[in-house]
C-alpha positions in Angstrom: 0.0 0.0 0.0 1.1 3.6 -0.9 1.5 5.7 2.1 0.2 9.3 1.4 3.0 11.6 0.7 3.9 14.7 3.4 3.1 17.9 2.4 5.6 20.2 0.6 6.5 22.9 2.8 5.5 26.5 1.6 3.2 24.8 -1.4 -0.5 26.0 -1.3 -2.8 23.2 -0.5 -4.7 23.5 -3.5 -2.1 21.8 -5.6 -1.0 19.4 -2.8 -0.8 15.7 -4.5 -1.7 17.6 -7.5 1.3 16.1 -10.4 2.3 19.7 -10.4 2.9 18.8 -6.7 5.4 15.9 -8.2 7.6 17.9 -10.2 8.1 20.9 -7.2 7.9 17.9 -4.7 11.9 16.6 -7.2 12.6 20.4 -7.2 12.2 21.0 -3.5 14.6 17.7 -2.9 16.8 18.3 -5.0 17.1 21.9 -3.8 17.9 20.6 -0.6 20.9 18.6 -1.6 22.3 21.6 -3.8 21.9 23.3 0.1 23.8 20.8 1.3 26.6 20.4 -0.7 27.0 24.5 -0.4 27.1 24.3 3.2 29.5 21.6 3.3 31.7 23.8 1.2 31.7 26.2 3.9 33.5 23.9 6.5 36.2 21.6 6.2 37.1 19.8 3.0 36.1 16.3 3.3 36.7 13.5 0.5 34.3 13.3 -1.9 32.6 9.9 -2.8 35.1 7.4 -4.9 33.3 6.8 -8.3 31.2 3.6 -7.1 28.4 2.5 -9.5 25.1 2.2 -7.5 22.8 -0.1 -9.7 18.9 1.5 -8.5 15.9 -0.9 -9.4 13.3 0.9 -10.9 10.3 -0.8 -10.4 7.8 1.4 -12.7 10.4 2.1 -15.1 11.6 -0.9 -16.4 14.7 -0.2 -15.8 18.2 -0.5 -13.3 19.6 3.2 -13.4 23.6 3.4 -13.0 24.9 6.2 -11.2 28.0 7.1 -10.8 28.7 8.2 -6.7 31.4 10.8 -7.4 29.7 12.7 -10.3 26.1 12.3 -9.3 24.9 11.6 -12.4 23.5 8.5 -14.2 25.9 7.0 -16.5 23.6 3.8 -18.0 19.8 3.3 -17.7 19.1 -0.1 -18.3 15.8 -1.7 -19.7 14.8 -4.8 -17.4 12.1 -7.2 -17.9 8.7 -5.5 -16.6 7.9 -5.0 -12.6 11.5 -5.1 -11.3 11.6 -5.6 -7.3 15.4 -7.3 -6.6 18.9 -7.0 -7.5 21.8 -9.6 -6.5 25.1 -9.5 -7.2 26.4 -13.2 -8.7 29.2 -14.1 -6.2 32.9 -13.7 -8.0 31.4 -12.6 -11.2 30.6 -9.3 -12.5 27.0 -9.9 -12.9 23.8 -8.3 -11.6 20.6 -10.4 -11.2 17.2 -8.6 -11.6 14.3 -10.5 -10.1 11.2 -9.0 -12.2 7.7 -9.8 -10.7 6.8 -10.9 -14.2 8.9 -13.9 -14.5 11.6 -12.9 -15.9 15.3 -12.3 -14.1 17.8 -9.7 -16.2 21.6 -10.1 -16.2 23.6 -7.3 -16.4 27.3 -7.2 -17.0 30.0 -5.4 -15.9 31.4 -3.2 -17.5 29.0 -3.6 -20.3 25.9 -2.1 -18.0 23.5 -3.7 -20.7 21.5 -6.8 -20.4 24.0 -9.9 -21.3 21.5 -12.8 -20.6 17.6 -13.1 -20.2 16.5 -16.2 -18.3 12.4 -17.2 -18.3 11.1 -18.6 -15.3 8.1 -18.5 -15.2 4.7 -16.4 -15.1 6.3 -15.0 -11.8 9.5 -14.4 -10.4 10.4 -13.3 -6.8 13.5 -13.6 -4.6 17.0 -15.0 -5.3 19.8 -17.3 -3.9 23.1 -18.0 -4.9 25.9 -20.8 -4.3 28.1 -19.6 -2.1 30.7 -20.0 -5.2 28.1 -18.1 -7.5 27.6 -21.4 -10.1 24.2 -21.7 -8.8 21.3 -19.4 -8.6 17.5 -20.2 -6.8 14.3 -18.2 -7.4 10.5 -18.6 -7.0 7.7 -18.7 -8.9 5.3 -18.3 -6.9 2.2 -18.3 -9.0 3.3 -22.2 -9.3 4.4 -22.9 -5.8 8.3 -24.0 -7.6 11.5 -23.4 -6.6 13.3 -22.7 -9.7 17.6 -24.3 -10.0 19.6 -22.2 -12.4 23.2 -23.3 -13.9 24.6 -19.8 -13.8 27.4 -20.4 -16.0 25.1 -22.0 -19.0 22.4 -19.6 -18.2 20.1 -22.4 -18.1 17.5 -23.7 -16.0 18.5 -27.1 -14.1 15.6 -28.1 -12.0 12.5 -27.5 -10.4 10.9 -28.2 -7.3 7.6 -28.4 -6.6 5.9 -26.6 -3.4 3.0 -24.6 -3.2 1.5 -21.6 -4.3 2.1 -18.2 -2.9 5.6 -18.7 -1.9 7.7 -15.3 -0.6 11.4 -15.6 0.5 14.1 -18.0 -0.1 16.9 -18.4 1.9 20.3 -20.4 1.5 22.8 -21.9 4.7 25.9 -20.7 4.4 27.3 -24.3 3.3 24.9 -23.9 -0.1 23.2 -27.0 0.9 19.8 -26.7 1.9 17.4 -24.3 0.7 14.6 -22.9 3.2 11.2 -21.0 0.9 8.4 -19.1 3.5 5.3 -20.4 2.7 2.7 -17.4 4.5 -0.7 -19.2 3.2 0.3 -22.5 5.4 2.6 -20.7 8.0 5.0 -23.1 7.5 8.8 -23.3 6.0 10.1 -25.7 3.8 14.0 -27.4 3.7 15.1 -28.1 0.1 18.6 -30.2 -1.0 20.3 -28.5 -3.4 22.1 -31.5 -4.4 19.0 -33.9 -4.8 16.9 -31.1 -5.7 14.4 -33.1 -3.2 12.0 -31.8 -0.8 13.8 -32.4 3.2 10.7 -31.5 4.4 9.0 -28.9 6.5 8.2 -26.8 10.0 5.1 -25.1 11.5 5.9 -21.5 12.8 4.1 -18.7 13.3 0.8 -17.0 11.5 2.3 -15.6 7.8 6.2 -16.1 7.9 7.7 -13.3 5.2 11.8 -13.2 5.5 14.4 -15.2 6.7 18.2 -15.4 8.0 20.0 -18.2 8.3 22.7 -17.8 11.3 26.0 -17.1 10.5 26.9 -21.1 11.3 24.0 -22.1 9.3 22.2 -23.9 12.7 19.2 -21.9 12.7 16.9 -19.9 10.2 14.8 -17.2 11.7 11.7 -16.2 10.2 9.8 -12.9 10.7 5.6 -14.3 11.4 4.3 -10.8 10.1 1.1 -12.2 11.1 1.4 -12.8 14.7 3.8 -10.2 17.0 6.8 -13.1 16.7 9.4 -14.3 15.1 10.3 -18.0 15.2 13.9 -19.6 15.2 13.9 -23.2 13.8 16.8 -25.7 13.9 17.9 -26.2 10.1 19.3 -29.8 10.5 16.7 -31.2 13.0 13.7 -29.3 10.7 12.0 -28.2 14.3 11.0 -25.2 16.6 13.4 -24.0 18.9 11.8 -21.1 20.4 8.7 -18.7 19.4 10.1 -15.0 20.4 7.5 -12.3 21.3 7.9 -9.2 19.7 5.4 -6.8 21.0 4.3 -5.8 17.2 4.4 -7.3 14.0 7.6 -7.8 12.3 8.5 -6.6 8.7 11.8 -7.3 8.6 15.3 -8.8 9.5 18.8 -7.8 9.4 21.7 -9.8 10.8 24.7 -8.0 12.0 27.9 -9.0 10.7 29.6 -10.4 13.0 25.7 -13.2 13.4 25.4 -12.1 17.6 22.3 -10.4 17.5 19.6 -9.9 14.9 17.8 -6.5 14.6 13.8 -6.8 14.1 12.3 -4.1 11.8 8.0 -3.8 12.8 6.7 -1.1 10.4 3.9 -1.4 12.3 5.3 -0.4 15.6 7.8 1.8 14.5 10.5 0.0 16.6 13.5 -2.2 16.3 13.9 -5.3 18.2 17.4 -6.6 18.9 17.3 -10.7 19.4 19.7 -12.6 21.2 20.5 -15.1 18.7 22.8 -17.5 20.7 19.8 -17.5 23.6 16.6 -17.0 21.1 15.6 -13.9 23.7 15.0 -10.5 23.4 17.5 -7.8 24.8 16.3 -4.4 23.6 13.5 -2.9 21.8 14.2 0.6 20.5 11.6 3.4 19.3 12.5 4.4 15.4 11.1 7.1 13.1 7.3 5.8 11.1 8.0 2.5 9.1 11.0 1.4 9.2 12.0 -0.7 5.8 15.7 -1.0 4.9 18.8 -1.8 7.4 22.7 -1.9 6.6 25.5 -2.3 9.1 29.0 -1.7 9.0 31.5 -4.7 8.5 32.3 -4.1 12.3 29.1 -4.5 13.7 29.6 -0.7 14.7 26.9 1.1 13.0 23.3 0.3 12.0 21.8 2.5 9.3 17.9 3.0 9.2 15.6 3.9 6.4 12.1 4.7 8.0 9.4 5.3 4.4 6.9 7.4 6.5 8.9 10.5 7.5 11.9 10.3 4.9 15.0 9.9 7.8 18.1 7.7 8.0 19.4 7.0 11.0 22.5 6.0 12.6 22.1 3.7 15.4 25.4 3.0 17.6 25.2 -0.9 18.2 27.0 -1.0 21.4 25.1 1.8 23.2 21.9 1.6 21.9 21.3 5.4 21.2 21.1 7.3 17.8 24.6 8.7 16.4 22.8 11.5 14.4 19.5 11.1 11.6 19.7 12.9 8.7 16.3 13.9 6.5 16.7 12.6 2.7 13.0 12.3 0.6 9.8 11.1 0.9 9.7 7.8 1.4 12.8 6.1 1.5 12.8 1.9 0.4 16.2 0.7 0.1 19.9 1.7 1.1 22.9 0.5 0.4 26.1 1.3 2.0 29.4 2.1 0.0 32.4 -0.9 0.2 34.4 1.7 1.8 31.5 2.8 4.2 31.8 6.0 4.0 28.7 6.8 1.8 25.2 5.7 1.7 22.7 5.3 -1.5 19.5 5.9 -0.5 16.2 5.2 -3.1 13.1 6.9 -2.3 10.0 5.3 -4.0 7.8 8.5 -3.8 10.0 10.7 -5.6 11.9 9.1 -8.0 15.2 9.5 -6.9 18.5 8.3 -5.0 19.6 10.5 -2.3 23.9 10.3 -1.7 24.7 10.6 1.7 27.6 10.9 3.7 27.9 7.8 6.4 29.4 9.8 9.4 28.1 12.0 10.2 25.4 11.7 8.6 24.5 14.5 5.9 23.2 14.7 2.8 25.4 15.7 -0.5 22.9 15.3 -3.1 19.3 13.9 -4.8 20.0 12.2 -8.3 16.4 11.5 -10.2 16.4 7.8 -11.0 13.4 6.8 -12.4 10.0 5.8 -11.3 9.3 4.1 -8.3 13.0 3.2 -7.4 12.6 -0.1 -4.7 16.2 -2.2 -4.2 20.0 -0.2 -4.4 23.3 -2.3 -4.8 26.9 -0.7 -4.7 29.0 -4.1 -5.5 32.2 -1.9 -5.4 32.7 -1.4 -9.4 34.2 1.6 -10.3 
């Protein structure tokens, strides 16, 4: 669901939401990165952002728009199959995956930034998994119930597993042996071998499971039960519950930290972040965000958390150790995706309502600039090319 825009500050209500309101509503943002790079000219020189390329999904547009960080200016747009939603980076290759809602995944090369390789999978298409060594790609299909094998060095499809329909997220232990699919109609999760291409078979959790993490050790997979106001951890090898963790609202989302101690709880619907104890399967913290919090990224270190919240437009830093906001910086509309720089010191930023990818500096937060994208911008990647 589309959550109604904030108004425009200084536009007369008349033309509020009007599409004139659109266009000012770009203006007005990218007005206030113009500010900000002139005020940051008026301190201390800092370095400017090395020329990453930040591959933006745009999900009306048909299309993955390249922009280069240190120029701020889109050097490639490139046509995808229709309804994009995803983009992966194939392990040790210089490939992009686009997962497009209508069955279709795009590869793009590097440095060609065009489409090298179309593959069909179905009359749907969500989510992807790779090998660990990148020879091996998973998707769904969800209109079918399968789970879709891919040889990614033939470009050809290898197998395919049938589930259910209405399947949302796939998941892959660290090992590239077993596959675990969310299955929200029957609460459930099913195990997959990747070598057999067999069914292992499957465990009850909570009311509508949505995303998954596998521990860093690949013993547990924990699933977000955006039904219920829980998540659920289950034992991978064993195929069983090992705890059912209240959350206090419904979850949305998960993001692991690096170094696999703790997992971080996103509930859009409570505006909060819940930090899991994932040795113990118990809560330790739950701390108060800005509206809707969507899109997490940490720091190799485990340092830093960054937080998109979609209903006021903020990223903020959260300091991991203590517990309390570093600073929060303001950058669109509604923010959907971030992506942090490989040499963290800038974050790209996609903001669904207004077509564009904010550039921001990591710490302290501030915001350089606001690059137009494309329409309806969902998923960022910066794999470090250059």
């Amino acid at each position: 669901m589309r959550l109604p825009r904030p108004p425009i500050p200084g536009l007369p209500a008349a033309i509020q939401g009007s599409p004139v309101s659109g266009m000012l509503r770009l203006r007005f943002f990218l007005a206030i990165g113009l500010m900000a790079m002139a005020s940051l000219g008026c301190h201390k020189q800092v370095a400017a952002p090395r020329p990453y390329l930040a591959f933006v999904v745009n999900n009306q547009s048909q299309s993955v728009a390249v922009v280069n960080l240190a120029s701020a200016r889109i050097v490639a747009t490139i046509p995808v199959a229709p309804l994009p939603e995803k983009a992966v980076r194939r392990p040790n290759r210089n490939e992009i995956y686009v997962v497009s809602k209508s069955g279709r995944i795009s590869v793009i090369g590097f440095p060609a930034l065009a489409v090298v390789q179309t593959l069909d999978i179905g009359p749907s298409a969500q989510d992807l998994a790779f090998s660990p060594d990148g020879n091996q790609a998973f998707t769904l299909d969800p209109q079918t119930g399968q789970v879709i094998f891919l040889d990614c060095n033939s470009m050809k499809e290898t197998g395919q597993v049938q589930l259910v329909p209405g399947l949302a997220h796939l998941a892959i232990t660290p090992d590239g042996k077993t596959l675990i699919a969310s299955d929200p109609s029957g609460d459930r999760l099913f195990f997959i071998s990747t070598a057999s291409q067999k069914v292992l078979g499957f465990v009850k959790v909570g009311k509508t499971p949505g995303p998954l993490v596998v521990s860093l050790d690949g013993s547990e997979v924990f699933v977000a039960d955006t039904g219920d106001e829980k998540i659920s951890a289950a034992e991978i090898s064993s195929r069983t519950i090992l705890a059912h963790i209240e959350m206090g609202s419904r979850p949305s989302g998960l993001a692991l930290k690096p170094d696999g101690g703790e997992l971080f709880v996103l509930s859009d619907e409570g505006s909060s972040v819940t930090i899991v104890d994932t040795s113990h399967d118990n809560v330790e913290q739950v701390l108060t965000t800005g509206r809707n919090p969507v899109a997490a990224a940490f720091k190799e270190d485990s340092s830093l958390m960054y937080l998109a919240t979609a209903a006021d437009g903020f990223v903020t830093a959260f300091d991991v150790a203590s517990r309390t906001v570093q600073n929060t910086v303001h950058v669109g509309v509604a923010p959907q995706a971030l992506a942090l720089t490989p040499d963290e010191q800038f974050l790209a930023v996609t903001d669904g309502a207004s077509g564009s990818m904010a550039i921001v500096r990591a710490s302290p937060l501030s915001l350089i600039t606001v690059v137009p994208v494309g329409s309806n911008p969902v998923d960022v990647i910066v794999p470090g090319w250059e």
